[in-house]
SERO-745650 format. One record per atom (N, C-alpha, C): residue number from 1; residue in three letters; x, y, z; atom name. Coordinates in steps of 0.02 Angstrom, whole numbers, plus 50000, padded with zeros to 5 digits. Layout:
# SERO-745650
+-----+--------+-------+-------+-------+-------+
! num ! residu !     x !     y !     z ! atome !
+-----+--------+-------+-------+-------+-------+
! NUM !    ALA !     X !     Y !     Z !    CA !
...
+-----+--------+-------+-------+-------+-------+
//
This chain:
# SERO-745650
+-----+--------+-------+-------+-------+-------+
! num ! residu !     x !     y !     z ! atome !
+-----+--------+-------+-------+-------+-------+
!   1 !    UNK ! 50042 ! 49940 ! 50000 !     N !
!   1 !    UNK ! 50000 ! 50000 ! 50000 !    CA !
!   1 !    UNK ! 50043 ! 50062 ! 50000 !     C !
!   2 !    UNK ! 50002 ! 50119 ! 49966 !     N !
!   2 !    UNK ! 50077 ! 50166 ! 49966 !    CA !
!   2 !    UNK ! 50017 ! 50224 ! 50041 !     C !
!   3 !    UNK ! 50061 ! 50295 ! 50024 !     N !
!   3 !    UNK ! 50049 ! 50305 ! 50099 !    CA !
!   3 !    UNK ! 50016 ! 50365 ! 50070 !     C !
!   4 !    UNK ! 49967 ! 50392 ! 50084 !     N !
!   4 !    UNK ! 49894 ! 50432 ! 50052 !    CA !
!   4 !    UNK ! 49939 ! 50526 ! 50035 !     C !
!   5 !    UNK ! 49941 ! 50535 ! 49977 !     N !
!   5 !    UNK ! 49979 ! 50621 ! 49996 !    CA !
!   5 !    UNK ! 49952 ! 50646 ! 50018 !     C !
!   6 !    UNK ! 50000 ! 50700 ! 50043 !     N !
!   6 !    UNK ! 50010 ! 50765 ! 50079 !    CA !
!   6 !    UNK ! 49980 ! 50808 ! 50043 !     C !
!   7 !    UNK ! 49926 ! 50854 ! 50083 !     N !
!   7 !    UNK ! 49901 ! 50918 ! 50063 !    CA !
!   7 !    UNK ! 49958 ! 50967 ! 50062 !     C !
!   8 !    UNK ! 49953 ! 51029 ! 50022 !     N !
!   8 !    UNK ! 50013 ! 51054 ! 50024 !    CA !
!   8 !    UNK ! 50012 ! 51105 ! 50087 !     C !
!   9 !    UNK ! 49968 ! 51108 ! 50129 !     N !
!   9 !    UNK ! 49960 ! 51135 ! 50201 !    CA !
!   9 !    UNK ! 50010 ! 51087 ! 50257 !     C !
!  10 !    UNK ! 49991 ! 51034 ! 50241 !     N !
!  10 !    UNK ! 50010 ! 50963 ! 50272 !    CA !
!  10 !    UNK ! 50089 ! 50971 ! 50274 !     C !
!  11 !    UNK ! 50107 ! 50980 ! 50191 !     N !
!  11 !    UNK ! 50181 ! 50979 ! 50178 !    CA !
!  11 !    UNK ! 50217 ! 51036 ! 50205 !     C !
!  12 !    UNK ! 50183 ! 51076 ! 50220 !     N !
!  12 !    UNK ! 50228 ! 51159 ! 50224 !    CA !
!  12 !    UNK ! 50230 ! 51157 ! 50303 !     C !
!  13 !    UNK ! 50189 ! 51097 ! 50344 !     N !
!  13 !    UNK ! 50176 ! 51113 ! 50404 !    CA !
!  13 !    UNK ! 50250 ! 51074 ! 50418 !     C !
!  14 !    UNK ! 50242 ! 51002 ! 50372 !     N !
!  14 !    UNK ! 50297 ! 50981 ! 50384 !    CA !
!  14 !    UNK ! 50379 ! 50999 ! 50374 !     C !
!  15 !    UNK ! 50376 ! 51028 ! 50318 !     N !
!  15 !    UNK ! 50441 ! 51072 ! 50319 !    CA !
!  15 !    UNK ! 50479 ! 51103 ! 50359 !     C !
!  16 !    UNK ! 50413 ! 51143 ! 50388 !     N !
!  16 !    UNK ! 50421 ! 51182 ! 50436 !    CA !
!  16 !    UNK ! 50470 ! 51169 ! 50516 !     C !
!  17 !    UNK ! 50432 ! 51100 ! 50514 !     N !
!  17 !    UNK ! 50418 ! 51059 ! 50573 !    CA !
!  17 !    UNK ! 50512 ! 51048 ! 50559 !     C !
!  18 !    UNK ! 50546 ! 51030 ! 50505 !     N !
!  18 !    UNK ! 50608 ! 50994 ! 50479 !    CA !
!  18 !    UNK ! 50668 ! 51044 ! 50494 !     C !
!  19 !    UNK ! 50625 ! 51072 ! 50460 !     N !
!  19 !    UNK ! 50700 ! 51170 ! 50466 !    CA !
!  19 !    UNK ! 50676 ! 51187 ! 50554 !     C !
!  20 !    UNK ! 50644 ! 51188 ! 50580 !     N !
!  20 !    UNK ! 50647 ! 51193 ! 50666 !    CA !
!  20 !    UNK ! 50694 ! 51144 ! 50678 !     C !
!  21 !    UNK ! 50680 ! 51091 ! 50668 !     N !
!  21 !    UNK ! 50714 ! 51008 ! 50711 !    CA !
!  21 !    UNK ! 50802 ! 51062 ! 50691 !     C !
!  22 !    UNK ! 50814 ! 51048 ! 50622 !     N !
!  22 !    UNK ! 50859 ! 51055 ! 50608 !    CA !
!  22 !    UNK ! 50917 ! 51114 ! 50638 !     C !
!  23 !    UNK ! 50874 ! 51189 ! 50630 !     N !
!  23 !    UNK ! 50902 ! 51257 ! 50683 !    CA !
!  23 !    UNK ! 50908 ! 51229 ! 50736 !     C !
!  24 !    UNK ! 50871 ! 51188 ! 50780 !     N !
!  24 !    UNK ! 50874 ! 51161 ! 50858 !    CA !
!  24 !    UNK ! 50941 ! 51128 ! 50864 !     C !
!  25 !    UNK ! 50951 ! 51091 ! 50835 !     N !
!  25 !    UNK ! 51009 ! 51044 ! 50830 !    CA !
!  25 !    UNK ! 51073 ! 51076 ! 50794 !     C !
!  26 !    UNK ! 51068 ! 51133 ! 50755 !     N !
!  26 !    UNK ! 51128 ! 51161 ! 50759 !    CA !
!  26 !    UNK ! 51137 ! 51222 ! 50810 !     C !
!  27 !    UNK ! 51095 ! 51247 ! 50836 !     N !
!  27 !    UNK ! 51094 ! 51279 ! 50894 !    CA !
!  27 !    UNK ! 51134 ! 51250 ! 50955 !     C !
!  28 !    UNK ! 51124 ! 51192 ! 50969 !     N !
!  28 !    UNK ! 51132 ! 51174 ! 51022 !    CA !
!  28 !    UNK ! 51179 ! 51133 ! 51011 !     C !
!  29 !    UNK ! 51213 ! 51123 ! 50950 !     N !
!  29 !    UNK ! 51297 ! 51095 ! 50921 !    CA !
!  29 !    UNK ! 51315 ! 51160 ! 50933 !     C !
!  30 !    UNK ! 51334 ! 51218 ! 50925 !     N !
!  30 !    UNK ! 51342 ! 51277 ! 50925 !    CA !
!  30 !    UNK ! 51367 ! 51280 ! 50995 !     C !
!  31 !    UNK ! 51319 ! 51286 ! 51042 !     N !
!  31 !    UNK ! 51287 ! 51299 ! 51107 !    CA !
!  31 !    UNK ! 51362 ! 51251 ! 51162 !     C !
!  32 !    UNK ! 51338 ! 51213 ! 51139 !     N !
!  32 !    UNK ! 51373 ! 51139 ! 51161 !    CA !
!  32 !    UNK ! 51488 ! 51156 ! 51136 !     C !
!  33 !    UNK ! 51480 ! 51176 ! 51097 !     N !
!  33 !    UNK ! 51529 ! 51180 ! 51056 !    CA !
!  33 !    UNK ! 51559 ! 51238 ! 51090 !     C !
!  34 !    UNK ! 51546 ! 51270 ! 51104 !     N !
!  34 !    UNK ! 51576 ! 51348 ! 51154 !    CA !
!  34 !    UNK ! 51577 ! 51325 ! 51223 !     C !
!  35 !    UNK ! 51534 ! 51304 ! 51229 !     N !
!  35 !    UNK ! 51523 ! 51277 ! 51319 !    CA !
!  35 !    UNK ! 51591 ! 51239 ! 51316 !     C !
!  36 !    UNK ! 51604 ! 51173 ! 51293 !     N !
!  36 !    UNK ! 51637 ! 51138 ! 51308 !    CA !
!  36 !    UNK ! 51710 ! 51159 ! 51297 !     C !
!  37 !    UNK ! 51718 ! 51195 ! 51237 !     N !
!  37 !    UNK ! 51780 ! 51224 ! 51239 !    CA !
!  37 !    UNK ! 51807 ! 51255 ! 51276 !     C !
!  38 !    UNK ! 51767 ! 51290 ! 51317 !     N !
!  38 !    UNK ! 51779 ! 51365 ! 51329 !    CA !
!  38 !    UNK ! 51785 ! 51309 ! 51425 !     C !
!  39 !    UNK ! 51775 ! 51254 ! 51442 !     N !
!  39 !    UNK ! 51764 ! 51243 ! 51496 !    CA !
!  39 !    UNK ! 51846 ! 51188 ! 51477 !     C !
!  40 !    UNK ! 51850 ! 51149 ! 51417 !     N !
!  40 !    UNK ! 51938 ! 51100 ! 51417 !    CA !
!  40 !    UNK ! 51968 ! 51124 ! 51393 !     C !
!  41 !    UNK ! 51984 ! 51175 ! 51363 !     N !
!  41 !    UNK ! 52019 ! 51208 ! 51342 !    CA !
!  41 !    UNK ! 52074 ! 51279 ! 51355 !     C !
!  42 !    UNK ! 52111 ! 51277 ! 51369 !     N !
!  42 !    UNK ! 52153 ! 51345 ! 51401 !    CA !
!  42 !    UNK ! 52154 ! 51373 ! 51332 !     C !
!  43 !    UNK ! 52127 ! 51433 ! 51366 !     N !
!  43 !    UNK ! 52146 ! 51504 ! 51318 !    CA !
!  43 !    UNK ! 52217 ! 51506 ! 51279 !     C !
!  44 !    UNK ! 52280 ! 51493 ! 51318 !     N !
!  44 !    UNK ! 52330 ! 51480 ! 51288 !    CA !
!  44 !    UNK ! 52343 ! 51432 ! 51283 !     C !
!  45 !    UNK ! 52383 ! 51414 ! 51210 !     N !
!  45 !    UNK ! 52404 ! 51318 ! 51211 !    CA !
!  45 !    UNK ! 52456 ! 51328 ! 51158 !     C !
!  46 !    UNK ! 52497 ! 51295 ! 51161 !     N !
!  46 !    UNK ! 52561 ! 51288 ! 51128 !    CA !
!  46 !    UNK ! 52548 ! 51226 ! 51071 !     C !
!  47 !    UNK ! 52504 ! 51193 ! 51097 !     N !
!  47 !    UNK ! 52514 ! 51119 ! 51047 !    CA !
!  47 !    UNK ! 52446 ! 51122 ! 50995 !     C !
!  48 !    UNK ! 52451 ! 51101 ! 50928 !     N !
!  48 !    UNK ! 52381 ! 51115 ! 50891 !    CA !
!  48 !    UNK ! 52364 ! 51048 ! 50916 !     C !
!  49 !    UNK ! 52359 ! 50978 ! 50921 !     N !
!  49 !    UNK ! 52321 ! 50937 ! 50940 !    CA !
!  49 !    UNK ! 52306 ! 50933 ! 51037 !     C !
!  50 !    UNK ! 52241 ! 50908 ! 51031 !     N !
!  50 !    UNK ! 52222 ! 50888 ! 51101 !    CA !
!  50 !    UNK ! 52252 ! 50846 ! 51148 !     C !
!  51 !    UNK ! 52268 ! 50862 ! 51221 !     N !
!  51 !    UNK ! 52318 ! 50845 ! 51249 !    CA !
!  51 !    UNK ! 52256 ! 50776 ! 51283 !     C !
!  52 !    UNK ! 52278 ! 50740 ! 51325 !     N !
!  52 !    UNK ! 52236 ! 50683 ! 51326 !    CA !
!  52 !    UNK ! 52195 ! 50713 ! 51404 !     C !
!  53 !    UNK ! 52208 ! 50734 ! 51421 !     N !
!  53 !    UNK ! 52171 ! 50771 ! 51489 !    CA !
!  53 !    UNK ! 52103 ! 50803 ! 51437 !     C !
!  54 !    UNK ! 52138 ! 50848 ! 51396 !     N !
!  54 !    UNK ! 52087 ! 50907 ! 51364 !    CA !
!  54 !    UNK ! 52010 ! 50836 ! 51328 !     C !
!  55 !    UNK ! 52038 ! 50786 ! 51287 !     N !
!  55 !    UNK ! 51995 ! 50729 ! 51252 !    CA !
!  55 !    UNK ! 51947 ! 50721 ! 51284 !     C !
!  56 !    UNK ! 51978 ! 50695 ! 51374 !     N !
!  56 !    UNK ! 51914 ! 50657 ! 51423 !    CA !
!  56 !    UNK ! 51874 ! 50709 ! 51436 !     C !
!  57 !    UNK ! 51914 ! 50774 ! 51448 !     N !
!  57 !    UNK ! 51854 ! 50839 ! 51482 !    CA !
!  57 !    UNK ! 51816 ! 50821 ! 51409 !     C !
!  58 !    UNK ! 51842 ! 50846 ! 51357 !     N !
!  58 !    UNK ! 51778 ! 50865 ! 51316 !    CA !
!  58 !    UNK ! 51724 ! 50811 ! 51290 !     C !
!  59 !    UNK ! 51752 ! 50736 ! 51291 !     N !
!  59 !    UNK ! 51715 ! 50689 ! 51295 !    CA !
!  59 !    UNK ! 51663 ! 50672 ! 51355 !     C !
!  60 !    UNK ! 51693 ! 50692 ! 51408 !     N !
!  60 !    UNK ! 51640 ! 50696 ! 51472 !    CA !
!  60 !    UNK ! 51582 ! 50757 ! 51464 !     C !
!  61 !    UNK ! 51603 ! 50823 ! 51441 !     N !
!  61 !    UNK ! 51557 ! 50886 ! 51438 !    CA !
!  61 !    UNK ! 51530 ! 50876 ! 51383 !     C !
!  62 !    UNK ! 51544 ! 50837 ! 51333 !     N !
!  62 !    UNK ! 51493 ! 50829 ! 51276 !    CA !
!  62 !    UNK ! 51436 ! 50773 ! 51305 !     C !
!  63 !    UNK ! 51462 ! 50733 ! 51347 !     N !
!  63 !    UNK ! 51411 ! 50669 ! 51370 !    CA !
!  63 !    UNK ! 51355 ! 50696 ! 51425 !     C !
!  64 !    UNK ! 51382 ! 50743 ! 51459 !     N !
!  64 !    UNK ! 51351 ! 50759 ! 51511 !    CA !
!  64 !    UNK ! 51305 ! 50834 ! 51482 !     C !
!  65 !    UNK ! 51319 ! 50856 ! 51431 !     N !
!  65 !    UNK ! 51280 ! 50904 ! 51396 !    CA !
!  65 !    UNK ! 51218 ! 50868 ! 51339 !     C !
!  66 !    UNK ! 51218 ! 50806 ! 51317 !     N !
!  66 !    UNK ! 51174 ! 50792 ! 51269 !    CA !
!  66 !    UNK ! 51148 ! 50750 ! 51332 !     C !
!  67 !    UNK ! 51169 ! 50715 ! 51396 !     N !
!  67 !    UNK ! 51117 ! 50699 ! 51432 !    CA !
!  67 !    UNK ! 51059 ! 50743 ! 51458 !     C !
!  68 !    UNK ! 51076 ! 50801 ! 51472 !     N !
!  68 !    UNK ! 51041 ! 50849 ! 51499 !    CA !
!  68 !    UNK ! 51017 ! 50867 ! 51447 !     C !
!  69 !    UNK ! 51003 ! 50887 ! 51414 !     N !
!  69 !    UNK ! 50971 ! 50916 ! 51353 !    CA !
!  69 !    UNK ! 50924 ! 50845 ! 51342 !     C !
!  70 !    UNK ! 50932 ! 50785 ! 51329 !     N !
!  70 !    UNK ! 50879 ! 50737 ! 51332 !    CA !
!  70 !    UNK ! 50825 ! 50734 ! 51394 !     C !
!  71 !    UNK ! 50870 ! 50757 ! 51436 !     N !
!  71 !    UNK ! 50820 ! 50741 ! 51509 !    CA !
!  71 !    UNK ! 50765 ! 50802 ! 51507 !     C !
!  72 !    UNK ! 50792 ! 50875 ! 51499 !     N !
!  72 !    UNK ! 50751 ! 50939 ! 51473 !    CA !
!  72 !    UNK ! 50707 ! 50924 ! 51421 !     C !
!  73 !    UNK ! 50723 ! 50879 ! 51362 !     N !
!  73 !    UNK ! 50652 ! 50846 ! 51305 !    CA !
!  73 !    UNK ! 50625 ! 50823 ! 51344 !     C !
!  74 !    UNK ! 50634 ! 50775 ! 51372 !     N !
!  74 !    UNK ! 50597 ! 50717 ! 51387 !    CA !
!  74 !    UNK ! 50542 ! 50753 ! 51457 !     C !
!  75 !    UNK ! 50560 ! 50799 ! 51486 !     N !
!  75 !    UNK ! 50524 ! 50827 ! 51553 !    CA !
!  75 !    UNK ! 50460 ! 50844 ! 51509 !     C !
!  76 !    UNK ! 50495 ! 50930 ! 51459 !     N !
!  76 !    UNK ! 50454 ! 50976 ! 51413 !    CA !
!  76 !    UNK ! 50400 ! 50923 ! 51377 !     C !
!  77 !    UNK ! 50410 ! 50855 ! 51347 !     N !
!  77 !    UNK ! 50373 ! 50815 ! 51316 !    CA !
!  77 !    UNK ! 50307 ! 50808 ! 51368 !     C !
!  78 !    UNK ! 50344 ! 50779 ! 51417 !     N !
!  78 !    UNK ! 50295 ! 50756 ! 51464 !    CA !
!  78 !    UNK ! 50236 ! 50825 ! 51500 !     C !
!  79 !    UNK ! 50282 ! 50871 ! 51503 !     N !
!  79 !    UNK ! 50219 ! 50925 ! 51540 !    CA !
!  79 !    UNK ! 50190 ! 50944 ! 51487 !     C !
!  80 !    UNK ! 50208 ! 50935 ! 51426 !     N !
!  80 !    UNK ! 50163 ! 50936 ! 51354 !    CA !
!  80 !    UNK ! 50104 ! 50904 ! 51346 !     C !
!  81 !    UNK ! 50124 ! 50856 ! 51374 !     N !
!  81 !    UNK ! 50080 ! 50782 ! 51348 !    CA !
!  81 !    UNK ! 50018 ! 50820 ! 51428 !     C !
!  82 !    UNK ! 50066 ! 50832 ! 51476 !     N !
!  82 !    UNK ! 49982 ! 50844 ! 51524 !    CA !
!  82 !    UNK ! 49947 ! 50900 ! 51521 !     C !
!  83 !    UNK ! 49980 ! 50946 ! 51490 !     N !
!  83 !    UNK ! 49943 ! 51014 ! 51469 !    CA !
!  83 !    UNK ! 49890 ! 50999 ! 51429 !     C !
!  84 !    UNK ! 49889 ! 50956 ! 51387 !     N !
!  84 !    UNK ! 49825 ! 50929 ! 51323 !    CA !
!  84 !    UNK ! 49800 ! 50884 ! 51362 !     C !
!  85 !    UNK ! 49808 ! 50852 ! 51432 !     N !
!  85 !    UNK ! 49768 ! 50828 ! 51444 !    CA !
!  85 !    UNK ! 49704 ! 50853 ! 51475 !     C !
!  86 !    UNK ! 49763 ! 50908 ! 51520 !     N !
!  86 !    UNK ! 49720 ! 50946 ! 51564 !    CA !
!  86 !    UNK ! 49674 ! 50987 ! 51513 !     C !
!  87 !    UNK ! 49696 ! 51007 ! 51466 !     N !
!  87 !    UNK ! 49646 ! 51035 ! 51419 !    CA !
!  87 !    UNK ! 49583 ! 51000 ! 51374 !     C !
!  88 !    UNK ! 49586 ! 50933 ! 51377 !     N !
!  88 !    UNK ! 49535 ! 50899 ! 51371 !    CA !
!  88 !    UNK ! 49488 ! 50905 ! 51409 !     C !
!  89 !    UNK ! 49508 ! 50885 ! 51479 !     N !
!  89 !    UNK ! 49456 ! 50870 ! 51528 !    CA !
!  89 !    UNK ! 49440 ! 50930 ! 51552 !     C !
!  90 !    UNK ! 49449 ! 50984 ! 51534 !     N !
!  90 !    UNK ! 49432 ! 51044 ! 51541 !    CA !
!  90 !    UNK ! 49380 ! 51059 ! 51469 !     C !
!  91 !    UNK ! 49383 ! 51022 ! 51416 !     N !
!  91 !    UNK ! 49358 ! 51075 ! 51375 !    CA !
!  91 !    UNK ! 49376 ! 51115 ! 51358 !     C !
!  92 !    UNK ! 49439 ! 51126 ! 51352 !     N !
!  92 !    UNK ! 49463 ! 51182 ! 51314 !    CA !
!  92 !    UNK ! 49471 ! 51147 ! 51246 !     C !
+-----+--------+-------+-------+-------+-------+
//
């Protein structure tokens, strides 16, 4: 079976929906990308490659930055999900 098209309301909603996802996620590569530097990194450095101290910080602040940022979805999802509930049983 194929899968019924898209109104072009439908499609533009979805687009829409794609270029958000997408700004979000380079935002917060961005975001993430200054934070972490700016936290393993010394202002001054003599050597162009990463010293093995600098690797773990930034491997740890990258791990501990996309956890939190999942745990912040996953909350925002959820008080999402009860806001429409509460707005059901309200009638709104």
């Amino acid at each position: 079976m194929s899968m019924p098209q898209l109104d072009a309301a439908q499609q533009a909603k979805l687009q829409l929906m794609q270029e958000m996802e997408i700004e979000m996620m380079s935002d917060l590569y961005s975001r993430m990308t200054q934070a972490c530097h700016k936290k393993c990194i010394p202002p001054k450095y003599a050597d162009s490659e990463l010293g093995k101290g600098e690797s773990v910080c930034i491997d740890r602040c990258v791990a501990k930055y996309l956890e939190v940022h999942e745990r912040i979805g996953k909350k925002l999802t959820a008080m999402s999900a009860q806001d429409e509930d509460l707005k059901k049983k309200m009638g709104v």
